[in-house]
C-alpha positions as CSV (number, residue, x, y, z in Angstrom):
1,X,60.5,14.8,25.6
2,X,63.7,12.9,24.8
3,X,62.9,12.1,21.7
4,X,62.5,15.9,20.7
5,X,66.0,16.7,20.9
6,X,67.3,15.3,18.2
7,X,64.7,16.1,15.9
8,X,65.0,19.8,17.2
9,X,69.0,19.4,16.6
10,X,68.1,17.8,13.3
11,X,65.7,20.9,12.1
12,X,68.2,23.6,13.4
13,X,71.2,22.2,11.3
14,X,69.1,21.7,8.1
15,X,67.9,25.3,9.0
16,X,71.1,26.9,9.4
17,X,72.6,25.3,6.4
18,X,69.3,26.3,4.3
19,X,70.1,30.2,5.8
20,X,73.2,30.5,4.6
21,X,73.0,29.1,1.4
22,X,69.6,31.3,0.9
23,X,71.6,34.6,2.2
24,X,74.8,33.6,0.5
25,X,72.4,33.1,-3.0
26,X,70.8,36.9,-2.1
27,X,74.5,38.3,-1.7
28,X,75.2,37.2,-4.8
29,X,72.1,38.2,-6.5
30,X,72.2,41.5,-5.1
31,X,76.1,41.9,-6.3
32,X,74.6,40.9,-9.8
33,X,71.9,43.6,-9.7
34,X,74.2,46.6,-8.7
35,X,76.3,44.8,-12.1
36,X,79.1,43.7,-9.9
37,X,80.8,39.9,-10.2
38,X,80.3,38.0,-7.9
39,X,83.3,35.5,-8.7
40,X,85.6,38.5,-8.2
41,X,84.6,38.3,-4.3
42,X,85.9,35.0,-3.6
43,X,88.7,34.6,-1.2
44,X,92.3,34.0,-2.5
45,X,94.1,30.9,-1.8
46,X,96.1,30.7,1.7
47,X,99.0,29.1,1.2
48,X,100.3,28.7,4.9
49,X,97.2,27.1,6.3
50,X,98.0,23.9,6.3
51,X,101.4,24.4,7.6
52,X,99.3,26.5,10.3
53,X,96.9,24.1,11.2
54,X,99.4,21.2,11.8
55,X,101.8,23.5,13.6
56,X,98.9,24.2,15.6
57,X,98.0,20.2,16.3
58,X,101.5,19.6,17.0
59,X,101.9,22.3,19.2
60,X,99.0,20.8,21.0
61,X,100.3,17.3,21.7
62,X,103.2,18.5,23.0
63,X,101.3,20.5,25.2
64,X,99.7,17.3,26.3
65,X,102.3,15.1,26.6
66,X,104.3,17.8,28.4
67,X,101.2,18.6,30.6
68,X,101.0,14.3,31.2
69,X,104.4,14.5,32.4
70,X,104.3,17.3,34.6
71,X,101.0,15.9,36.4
72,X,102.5,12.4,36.6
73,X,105.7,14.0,38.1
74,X,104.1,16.3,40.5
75,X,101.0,14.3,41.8
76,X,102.0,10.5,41.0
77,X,99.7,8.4,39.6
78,X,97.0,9.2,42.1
79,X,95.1,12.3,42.4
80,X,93.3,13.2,45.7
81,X,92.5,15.6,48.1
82,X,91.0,18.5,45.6
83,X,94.4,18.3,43.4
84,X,92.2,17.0,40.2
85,X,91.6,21.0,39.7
86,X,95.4,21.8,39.6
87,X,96.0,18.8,37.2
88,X,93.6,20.3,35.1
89,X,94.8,23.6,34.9
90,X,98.3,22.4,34.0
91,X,96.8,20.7,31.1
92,X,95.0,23.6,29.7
93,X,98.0,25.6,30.4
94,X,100.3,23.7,28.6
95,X,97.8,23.2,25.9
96,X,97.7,26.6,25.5
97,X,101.7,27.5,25.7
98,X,102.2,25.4,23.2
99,X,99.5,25.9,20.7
100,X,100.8,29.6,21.0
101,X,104.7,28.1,20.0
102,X,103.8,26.3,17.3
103,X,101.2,29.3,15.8
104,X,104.3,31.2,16.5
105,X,106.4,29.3,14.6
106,X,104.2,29.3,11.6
107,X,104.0,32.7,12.0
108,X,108.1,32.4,11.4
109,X,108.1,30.6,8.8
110,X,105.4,32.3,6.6
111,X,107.7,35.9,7.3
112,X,110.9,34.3,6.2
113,X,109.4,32.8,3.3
114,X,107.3,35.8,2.1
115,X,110.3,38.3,2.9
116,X,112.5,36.1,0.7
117,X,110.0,36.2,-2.1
């Protein structure tokens, strides 16, 4: 039975990629038909998401380190008595304080860039 799983994980992502290439390829075929281009359909460029993305990332380690540091201050270096559940919620707290700053902050940036422009 072991031995199933990854060939079942194997056949799903070879399906999946297969399915969207095939529906992407009738999309476009279909555009073509009602005499439509289909290269016209094609997302633009987005400049900012790069400076989103490592905003983001950043954002996230300082969650962590700031979430390491509060843990280590609060609870020491050794976590008992059920407190492993509180530690744990500080981290995805600060994780998500902080993800939210630096998507903020990109958010900033892009608006003071675009309304110069």
């Amino acid at each position: 039975m072991k031995e199933l799983v990854p060939i079942a994980l194997f056949l799903g992502a070879f399906a999946m990629v297969f399915g969207i290439r095939y529906l992407l390829n009738k999309e476009k075929m279909a555009m073509i038909e009602r005499g439509m281009n289909p290269s016209e359909n094609k997302t633009n460029a987005q400049p900012f998401l790069s400076l989103k993305f490592g905003l983001l990332l950043v954002g996230i380690g300082i969650g962590l380190l700031a979430a390491l540091f509060t843990v280590r201050g609060i609870f020491g270096d050794v976590l008992t008595d059920g407190k492993e559940g509180q530690a744990v919620a500080i981290y995805f707290g600060c994780i998500g304080v902080f993800g939210g700053l630096g998507l903020i902050i990109s958010y900033l940036v892009e608006k003071k860039w675009l309304d110069k422009k």
